[in-house]
N, C-alpha and C positions, 0 to 999 in steps of 0.2 A: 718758179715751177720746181726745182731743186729742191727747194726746200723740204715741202710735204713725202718727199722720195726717200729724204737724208729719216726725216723722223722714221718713216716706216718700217726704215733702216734698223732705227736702234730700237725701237719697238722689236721688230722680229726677234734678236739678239735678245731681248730682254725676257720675253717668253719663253723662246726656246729655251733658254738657261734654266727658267722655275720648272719647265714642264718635263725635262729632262734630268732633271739634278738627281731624281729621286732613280730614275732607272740605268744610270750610270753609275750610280754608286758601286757597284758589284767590278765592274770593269777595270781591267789597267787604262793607263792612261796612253795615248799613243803622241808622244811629244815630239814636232818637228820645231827646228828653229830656220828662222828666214833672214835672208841678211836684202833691205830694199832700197832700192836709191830710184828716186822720182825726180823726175826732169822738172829743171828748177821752175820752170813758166809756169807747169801744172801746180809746183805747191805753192808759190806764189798768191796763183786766182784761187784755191780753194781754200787754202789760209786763209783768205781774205773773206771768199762767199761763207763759209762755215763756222770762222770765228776759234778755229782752232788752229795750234799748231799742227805741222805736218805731220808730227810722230803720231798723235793722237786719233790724228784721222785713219790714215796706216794701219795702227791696233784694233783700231771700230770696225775696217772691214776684214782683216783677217778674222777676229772673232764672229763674225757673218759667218765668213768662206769656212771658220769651223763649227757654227751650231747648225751651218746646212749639210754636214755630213753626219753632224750627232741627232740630224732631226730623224732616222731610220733607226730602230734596237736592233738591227739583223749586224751590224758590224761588233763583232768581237770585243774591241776598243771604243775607249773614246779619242775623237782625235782634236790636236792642239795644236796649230798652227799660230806660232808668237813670232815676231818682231824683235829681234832679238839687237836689232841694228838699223837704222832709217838714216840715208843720209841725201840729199839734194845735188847734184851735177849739171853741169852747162849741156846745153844739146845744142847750141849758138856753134857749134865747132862742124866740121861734115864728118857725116858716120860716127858719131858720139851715143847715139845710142845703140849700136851695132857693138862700139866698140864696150861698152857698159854689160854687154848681153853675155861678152866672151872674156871677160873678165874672172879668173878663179876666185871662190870666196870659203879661202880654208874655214872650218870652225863652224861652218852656218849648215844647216842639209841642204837647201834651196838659198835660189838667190833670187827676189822678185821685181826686175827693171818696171816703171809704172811710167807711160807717155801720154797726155795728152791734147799736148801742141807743137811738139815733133815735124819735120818734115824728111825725116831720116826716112827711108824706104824698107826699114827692115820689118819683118811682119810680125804680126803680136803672133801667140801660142806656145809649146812645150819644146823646147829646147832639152831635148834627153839628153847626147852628150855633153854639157853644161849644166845640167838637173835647174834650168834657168825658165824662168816664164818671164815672156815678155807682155805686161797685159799694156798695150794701144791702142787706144780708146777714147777718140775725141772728144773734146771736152764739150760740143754743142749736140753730142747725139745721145739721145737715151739717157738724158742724165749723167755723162759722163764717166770719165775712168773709176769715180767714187758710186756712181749710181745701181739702183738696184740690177738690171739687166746686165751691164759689166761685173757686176759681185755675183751673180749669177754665174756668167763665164769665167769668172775667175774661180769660181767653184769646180766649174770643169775642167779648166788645167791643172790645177791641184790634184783633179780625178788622175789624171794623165802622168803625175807626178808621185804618182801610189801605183803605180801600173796599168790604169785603165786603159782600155780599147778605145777608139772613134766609132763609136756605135753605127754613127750615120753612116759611116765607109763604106759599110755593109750592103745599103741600099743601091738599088737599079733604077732607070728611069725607061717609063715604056718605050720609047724613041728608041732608046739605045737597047731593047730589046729583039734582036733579027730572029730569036729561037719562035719566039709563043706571042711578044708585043705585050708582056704581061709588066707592073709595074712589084717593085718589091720593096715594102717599108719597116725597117725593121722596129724591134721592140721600143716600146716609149722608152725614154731614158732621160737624165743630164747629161748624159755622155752620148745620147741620139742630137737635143735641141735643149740646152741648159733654160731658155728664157726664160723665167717664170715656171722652171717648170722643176722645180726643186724633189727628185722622182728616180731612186736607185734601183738599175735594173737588178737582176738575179746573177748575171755571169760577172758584172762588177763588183757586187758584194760578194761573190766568192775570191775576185780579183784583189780586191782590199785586204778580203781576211787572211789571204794567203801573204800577202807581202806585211802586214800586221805592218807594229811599230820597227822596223828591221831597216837596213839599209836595203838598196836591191842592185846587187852588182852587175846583175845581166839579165836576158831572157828567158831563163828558166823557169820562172816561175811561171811562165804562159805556155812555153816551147813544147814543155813535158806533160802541158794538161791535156794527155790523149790516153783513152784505153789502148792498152797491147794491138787488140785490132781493133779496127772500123770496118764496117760495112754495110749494105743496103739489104731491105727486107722489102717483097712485095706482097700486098694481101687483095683480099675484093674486099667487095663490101660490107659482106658478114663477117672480117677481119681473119679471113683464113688465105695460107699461102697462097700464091701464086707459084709454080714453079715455071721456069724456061721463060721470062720473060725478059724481054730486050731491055737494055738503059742506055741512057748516052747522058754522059755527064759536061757540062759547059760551065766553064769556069767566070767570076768577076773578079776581076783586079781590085785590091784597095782604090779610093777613092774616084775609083773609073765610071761608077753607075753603069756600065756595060756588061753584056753579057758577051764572050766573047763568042762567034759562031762557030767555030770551030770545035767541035766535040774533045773536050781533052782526056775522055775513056767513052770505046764502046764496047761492051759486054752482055754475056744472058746473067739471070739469077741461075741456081740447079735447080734441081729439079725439087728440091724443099722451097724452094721460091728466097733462099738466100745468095749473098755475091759476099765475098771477103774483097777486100781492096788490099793490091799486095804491096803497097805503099803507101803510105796515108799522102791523100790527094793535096792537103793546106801545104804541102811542103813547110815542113816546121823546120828551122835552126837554118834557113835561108839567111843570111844575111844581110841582102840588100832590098829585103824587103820590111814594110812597117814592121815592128814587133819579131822582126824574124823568121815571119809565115808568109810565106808568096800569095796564099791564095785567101782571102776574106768569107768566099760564100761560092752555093753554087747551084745553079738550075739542072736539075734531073725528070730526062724525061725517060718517061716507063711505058714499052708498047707489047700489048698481049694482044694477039690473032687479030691486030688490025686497031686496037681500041687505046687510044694514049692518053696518059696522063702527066701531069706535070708537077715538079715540087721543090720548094727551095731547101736548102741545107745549110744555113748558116753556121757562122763559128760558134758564135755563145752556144747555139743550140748544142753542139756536138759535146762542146768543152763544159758545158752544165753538167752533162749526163757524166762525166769524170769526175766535177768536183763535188756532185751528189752520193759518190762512191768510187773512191778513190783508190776502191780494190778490185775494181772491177774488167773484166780478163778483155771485153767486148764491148762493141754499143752498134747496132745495127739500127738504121735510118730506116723509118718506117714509110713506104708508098704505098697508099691506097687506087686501085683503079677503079673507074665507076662499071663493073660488072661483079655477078654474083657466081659462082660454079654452081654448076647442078649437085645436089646431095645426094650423096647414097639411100640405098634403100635397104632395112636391116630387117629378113624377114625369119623369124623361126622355125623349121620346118619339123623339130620335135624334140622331147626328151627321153633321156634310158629309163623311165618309169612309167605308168600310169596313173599309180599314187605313192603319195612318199608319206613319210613316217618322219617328226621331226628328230634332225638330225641325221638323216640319208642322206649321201652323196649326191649330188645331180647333176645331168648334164644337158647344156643346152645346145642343142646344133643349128647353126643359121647360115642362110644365102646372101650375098650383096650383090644390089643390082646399081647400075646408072653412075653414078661419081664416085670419087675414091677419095679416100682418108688421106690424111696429110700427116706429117712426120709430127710426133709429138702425138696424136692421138692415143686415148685409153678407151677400150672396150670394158665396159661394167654390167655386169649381171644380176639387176636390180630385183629384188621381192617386194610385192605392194598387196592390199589390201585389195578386194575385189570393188571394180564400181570404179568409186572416184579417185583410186589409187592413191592413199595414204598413207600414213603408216612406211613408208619405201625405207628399203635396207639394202647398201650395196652387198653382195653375197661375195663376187669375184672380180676382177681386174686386167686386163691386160693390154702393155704397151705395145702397139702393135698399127699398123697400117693394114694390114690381111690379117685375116683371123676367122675359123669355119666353126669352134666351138668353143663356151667358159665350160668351165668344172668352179663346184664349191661345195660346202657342208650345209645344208639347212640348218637354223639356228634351232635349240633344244625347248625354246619358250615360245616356237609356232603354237597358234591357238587352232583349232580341228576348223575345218569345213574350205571355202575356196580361195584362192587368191590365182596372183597373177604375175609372170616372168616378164620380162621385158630385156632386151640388150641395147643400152645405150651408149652412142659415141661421144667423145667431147672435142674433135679438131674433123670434120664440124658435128654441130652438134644434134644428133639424129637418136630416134630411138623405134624399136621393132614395134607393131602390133601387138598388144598384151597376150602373151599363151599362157591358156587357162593352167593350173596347177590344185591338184586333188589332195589337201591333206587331212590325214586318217587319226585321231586322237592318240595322245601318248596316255599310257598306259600310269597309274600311280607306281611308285615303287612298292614293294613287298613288305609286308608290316613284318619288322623285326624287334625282339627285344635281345641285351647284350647278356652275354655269359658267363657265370664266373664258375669257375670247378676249383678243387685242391687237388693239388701237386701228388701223380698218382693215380687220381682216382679213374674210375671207369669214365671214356669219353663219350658226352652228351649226344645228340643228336640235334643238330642243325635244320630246326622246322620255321620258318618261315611261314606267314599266310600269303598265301597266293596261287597262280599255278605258270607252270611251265618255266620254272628257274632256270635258269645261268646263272653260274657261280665263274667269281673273277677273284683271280690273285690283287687286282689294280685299281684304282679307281676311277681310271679312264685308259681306252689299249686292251691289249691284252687279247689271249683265246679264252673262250669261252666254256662252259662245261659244263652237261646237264646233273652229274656227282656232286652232291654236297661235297667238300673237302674233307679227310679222315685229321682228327684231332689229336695231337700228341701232348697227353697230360703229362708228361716226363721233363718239360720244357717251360719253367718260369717264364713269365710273362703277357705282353697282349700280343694277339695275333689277331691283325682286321680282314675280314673276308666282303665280299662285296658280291649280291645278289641282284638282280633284277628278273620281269616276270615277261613273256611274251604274250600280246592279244590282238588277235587280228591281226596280223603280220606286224604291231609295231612292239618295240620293246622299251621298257621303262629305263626311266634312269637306275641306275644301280642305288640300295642301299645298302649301309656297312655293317657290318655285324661285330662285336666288336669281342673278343671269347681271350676271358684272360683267367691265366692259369695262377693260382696262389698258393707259394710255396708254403711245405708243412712247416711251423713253428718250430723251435727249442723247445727241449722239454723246460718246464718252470724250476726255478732253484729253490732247497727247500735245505733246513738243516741237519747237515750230517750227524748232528747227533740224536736227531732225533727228538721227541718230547715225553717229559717225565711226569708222573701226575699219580698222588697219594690214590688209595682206595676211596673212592667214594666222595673225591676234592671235585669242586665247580670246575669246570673245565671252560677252557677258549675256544673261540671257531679255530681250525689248523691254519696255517700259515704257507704260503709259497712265495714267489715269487715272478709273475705272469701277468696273463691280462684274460678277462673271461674265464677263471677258472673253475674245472669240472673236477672233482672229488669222486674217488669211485674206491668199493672195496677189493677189486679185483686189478691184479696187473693190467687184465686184456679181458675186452670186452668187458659185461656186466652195464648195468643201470648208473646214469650220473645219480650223484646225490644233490647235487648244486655245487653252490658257488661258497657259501659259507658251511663249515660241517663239525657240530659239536660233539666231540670225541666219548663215545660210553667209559664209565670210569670205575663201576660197581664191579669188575672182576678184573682179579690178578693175572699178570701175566703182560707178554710184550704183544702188540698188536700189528699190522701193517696197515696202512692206506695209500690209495695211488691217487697223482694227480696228475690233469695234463691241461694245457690253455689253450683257447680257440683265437684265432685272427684270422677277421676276414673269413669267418664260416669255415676256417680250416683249424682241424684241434690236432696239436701233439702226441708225440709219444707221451709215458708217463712215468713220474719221480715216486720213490717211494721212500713216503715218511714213516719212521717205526715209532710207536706210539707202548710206552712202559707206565704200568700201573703197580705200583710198588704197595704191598699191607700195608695192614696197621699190624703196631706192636701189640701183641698179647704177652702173657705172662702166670705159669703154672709154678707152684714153689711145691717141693716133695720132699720128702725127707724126716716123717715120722720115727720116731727113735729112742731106747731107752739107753740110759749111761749112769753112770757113777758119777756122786759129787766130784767136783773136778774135774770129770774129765771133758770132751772137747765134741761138741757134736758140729755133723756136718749138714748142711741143707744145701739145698738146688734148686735154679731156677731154669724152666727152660723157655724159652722165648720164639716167636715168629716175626717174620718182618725182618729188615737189614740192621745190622748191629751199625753203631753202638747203642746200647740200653741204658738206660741208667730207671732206677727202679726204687722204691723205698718201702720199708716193713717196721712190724712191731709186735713188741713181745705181749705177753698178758700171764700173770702169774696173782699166786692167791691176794698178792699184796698189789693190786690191780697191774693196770697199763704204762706197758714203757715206754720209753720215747720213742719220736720215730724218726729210723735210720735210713739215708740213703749210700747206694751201691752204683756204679759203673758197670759194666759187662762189656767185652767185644766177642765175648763168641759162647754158642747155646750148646749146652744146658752151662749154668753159670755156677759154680759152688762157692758156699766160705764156711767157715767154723763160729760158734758161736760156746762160751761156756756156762748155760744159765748155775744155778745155786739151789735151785730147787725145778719142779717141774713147773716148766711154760708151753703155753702156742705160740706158735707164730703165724702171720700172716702177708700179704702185700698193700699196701696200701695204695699205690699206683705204680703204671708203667710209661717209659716216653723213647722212641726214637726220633727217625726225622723226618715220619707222620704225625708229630706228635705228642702229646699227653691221650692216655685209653685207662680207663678204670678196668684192673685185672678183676678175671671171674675165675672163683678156683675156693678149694678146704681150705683150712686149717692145718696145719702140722704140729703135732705134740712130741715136745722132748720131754719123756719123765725121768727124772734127777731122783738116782737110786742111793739114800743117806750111806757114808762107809760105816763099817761094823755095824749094820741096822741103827746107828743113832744119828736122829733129825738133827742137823743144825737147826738153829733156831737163824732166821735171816737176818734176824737184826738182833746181835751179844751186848746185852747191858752192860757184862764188864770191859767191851772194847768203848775205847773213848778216843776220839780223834776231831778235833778240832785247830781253826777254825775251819766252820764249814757254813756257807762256802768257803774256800781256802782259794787261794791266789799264788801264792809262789814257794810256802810251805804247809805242810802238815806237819802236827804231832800229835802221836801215837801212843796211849797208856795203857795199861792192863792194869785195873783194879783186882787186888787181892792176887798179885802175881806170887805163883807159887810153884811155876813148871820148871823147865829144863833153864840152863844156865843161858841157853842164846834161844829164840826167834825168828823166823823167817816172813818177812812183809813183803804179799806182793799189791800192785794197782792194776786191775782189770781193767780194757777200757767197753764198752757194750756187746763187744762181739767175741769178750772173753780174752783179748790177746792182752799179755802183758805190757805193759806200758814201764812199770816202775817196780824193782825190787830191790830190799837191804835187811842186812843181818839187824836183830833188837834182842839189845841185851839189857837187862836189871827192869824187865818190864815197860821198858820209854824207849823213843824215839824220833830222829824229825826226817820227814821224808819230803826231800826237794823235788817243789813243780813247777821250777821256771820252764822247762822244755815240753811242759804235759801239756796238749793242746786243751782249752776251753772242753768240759762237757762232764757227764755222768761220768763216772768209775766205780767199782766193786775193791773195798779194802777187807784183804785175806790178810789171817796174821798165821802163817801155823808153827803152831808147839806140840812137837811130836806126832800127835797120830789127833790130836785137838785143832781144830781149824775154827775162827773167829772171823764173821764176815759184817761189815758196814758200807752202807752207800755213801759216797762223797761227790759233792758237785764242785768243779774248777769253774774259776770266774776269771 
């Protein structure tokens, strides 16, 4: 029959391993080592039944006793209970397993003594100060020291060996009940009845995870799982206080199953229906009690005007509610009695209005008749929808036990026509008969549109559609004021005002108006010097520097001309125009551009005139328009047209001399400044060349001979049939008559040097005596 027990054995072990391997991974590992010595009879017979050595078997049930604490995820760790050591001892000896129990096993955490043919009297279980389990356990019961129900228990002292409680301690048996006869069983557990019953309660797994993989020096880790305070809470049945009701509390001893009769407190709740305990009743860091706690659990009875109730208070219970929250200042034990209190009665007897306007203040005043409120209640001052009460809004609040009226602000998104107040309690939980409530539509806001002025100007007027304004500095608050606001266009910026309209007594939401003021511009930059432009030249649009600009001919005031503006160019003289630029609907001061039309050159030549061969006439030219001139003319004589000369001028009337040889006109052929080339309009001028002694030269003297001509860098000069004075005077005219070249000639010859005579026409004079011989010559 062992046998099928042993498989099922390694079966379990072998499952739990697959089915847990994957949610243990995340885990530390929580590693104990065990040092075991098995009385030598037991490993003998199970060596023998099982077909293994003793180590072997040893390992196979430790690995049990640890895949039945890794068969729960609620433990922090995984835990490992190994074998770190296995050795056989005689029990043939008296008191040899006693003395094996008390044996120190430095190096090991635990030490696991295993009997199961013993006659040794000492008893199996947890040996705390020895951190020793002794598991004894016949070898003909349950499958023996190796069987499952013993690996079972031996599960459970290893509980005990991690900290765990005696869960079953806890419990009472009716018999031994003298209070009520009542029977008390506590929480399932391995740590209640291990048998098959592989099943971790909640204060034990707090109990494991708090001692984790650690050593545990003492009882602290149990002693101190209490909140600051304990104490008792009584309620009825619709979970609202009790106050002033009686307790007596009755203590059980560990493992006593008794209820002791003697009330070990008797006390009321106050008058909130709570008791503080002004010493925690478990007596923790007792000493000579299990674990250090005198008292395991406890029967409290709770009696109101005659009516009692009963209830237990165990330890896990208390010590849960600490390791669920670890921060926690309290824990008050909850008593129910089977009676209800009578409920208040919340009636409304009326409000400060008859209709309200949303967003009106309001107040609701109400009576309470029959029960009273309990500590911790809120009065709330509900809004609902008329009928089936939807739509609910709490409006006000207050914590309070008495209380005769709320105050609140109607919401601004009420819809017009009826609803319904109500004041609701929540300890307990009551609410008034709904009073009716009248509301009056809100009004639209006032149609605005925003403002814009320049900086200055005259200040708008603030017209709104609507009627019966208030004007607000805010845009919520504030006093009111049926004046539009007076506008100060001196003051860059936005300024928001805020309007709304009254009708029917309610008033709209405010809207903003929003009046912003934009300062005057810079005047536009434009060139200092101005623009310059011939008589009668294409002109350009003018030029500034801006944005939107307005062209005007007047400083102030007058008509824009626009934005582009082509300058008149057909009369002389300097002109002005002004400009200024708008932003943002506000236009500048304005810059002024001087605008210069400069002539055209004209050109008048005067100087009609008679003179003497030889001598040197003068002509003029007078001109208009800005110098400098530069100008060219031409003679005309019987022997036609002479070349034609150009002149420079810097200032009018312009003269030079000319010496013709006989009588010429003269004329201009063009004029140019810096308008230009202009074809002169104007006469003629005649110089007539009066012969000396009334005899004509002849222009061109047969007997003068001068060659080569043209000539380059000399002349020579002959007189055929030379018959005058001993010497000669030769001079070189250049076209304007001025001398260029003279030298004495004598015996009739001579060579006249023209390296320095610039390129051009010349007039060669030769005179002897009162006889004058003239030839044209061209320099090359």
């Amino acid at each position: 029959m062992a046998w099928p027990c042993r498989i099922a054995v390694c079966l379990l072990v072998i499952l739990q391993g697959t089915l847990l391997s994957a949610s243990v991974q995340a885990k530390e590992t929580w590693r104990f080592t065990v040092l075991v010595a098995v009385e030598k009879k037991t490993a003998d017979y199970y060596q023998q039944l099982y077909a293994k050595d003793i180590e072997t078997i040893v390992r196979e049930q430790l690995a049990t006793v640890s895949a039945n604490f890794n068969r729960t995820d609620q433990f922090h760790g995984v835990f490992d209970f190994t074998a770190t050591l296995v050795y056989v001892f005689d029990a043939s000896f008296h008191q040899s397993v006693q003395t094996e129990i008390f044996k120190p096993h430095p190096g090991h955490d635990y030490k696991l003594v295993i009997d199961g043919f013993s006659t040794d009297q000492s008893g199996g279980g947890w040996y705390g100060s020895w951190a020793t389990i002794c598991h004894k356990w016949d070898w003909n019961s349950w499958g023996g020291p190796f069987g499952g129900y013993a690996t079972d228990g031996l599960t459970h002292e290893f509980g005990h060996a991690r900290g765990a409680i005696d869960i079953y301690a806890l419990g009472v048996d009716a018999a031994k009940n003298l209070v009520n006869g009542t029977r008390f069983e506590p929480i399932n557990s391995i740590m209640n009845y291990p048998y098959d019953n592989i099943s971790w309660d909640e204060h034990t797994v707090h109990i494991l995870n708090r001692t984790g993989g650690n050593r545990i020096p003492n009882e602290d880790y149990i002693t101190k799982a209490f909140t600051p305070t304990l104490g008792l809470k009584t309620l009825d049945q619709k979970g609202r206080l009790l106050p002033n009701v009686h307790l007596e509390l009755f203590a059980i001893p560990w493992f006593s199953y008794t209820v002791s009769p003697t009330p070990y407190l008797s006390e009321n709740t106050n008058t909130t229906g709570v008791y503080s305990f002004p010493v925690n009743p478990f007596g923790p860091a007792e000493i000579n009690y299990p674990w250090h706690i005198r008292y395991c659990n406890f029967l409290i009875k709770a009696t109101y005007q005659g009516i009692s109730a009963y209830h237990w208070m165990p330890l896990y219970e208390v010590q849960n509610a600490y390791f669920r929250d670890p921060a926690a200042t309290h824990y008050f034990h909850e008593i129910t009695l089977p009676l209800s209190l009578p409920d208040p009665v919340i009636t409304i007897t009326h409000l400060n209005k008859s209709s309200f306007c949303p967003g009106d203040s309001i107040e609701a005043t109400f009576v309470v008749s029959g029960g009273d409120f309990e500590a911790g209640n809120l009065f709330r001052l509900e809004l609902s929808d008329w009928g089936a009460g939807t739509n609910k809004r709490v409006l006000a609040s207050a914590a309070a036990t008495q209380c005769t009226s709320l105050k609140a602000k109607l919401p601004d998104d009420l819809s017009p026509g009826f609803s319904q107040i109500k004041v609701v309690s929540s300890r307990p939980v009551t609410e008034s008969t709904p009073y009716t409530l009248n509301l009056v539509p809100r009004p639209a806001p006032p149609q605005v549109v925003p403002i814009e002025v320049c900086e200055g100007a005259t200040a708008p007027l603030l017209e709104p559609v609507g009627a019966d304004f208030r004007w607000y500095t805010d845009s919520v608050g504030g006093v009111s004021s049926g004046t539009p606001p007076a506008l100060n266009t001196h003051i860059v910026g936005v300024s928001t005002y805020y309007v709304s309209q009254l009708l029917f007594g309610c008033e709209s939401a405010r809207a903003s108006v929003a009046v912003t003021v934009n300062a005057i511009p810079e005047v536009p930059r434009v060139d200092s010097l101005g623009v310059v432009y011939c008589q009668n030249a294409p002109p350009q649009p003018l030029l500034a520097q801006g944005e939107e600009l307005q062209w005007y001919l007047e400083a102030e005031g007058g008509t824009s001309l626009g934005s582009q503006v082509l300058p008149a160019t057909d009369e002389v003289g300097t002109f002005a125009y002004y400009v200024g630029q708008r932003i943002r609907g506000c236009e500048s001061g304005r810059s002024r551009l001087e605008i210069t039309i400069k002539p055209l050159a004209t050109a008048v030549l005067t100087g009609s005139q008679t003179v003497y061969a030889g001598e040197v006439a003068t002509l003029s030219v007078a001109f208009t328009g800005h110098a400098p001139w530069t100008f060219s003319y031409r003679d005309s004589t019987d022997a036609g047209l002479g070349p034609e000369l150009s002149l420079t001028a810097s200032t009018s009337p312009y003269r030079w001399e000319v010496r013709p040889v006989q009588t010429a006109s003269y004329f201009l052929t063009g004029v140019s400044n810096e308008c230009g080339p202009q074809v002169p309009q104007g006469e003629r001028v005649v110089v007539e060349v009066i012969p000396i002694l009334g005899i004509k030269d002849r222009a061109f003297s047969p007997s003068l001979l001068a060659y080569p001509v043209p000539a380059t860098s000399a002349l020579t000069v002959r007189i055929q049939g030379w018959g005058g004075p001993a010497t000669a005077r030769l001079e070189l005219l250049d076209a304007l008559g001025r001398t260029q070249r003279e030298q004495e000639m004598q015996g009739g010859e001579a060579i006249l040097n023209l390296d320095e005579v610039p390129p051009g026409g010349y007039i060669l004079r030769v005179r002897m005596g009162e006889q004058m011989l003239t030839k044209r010559i061209v320099k090359r």
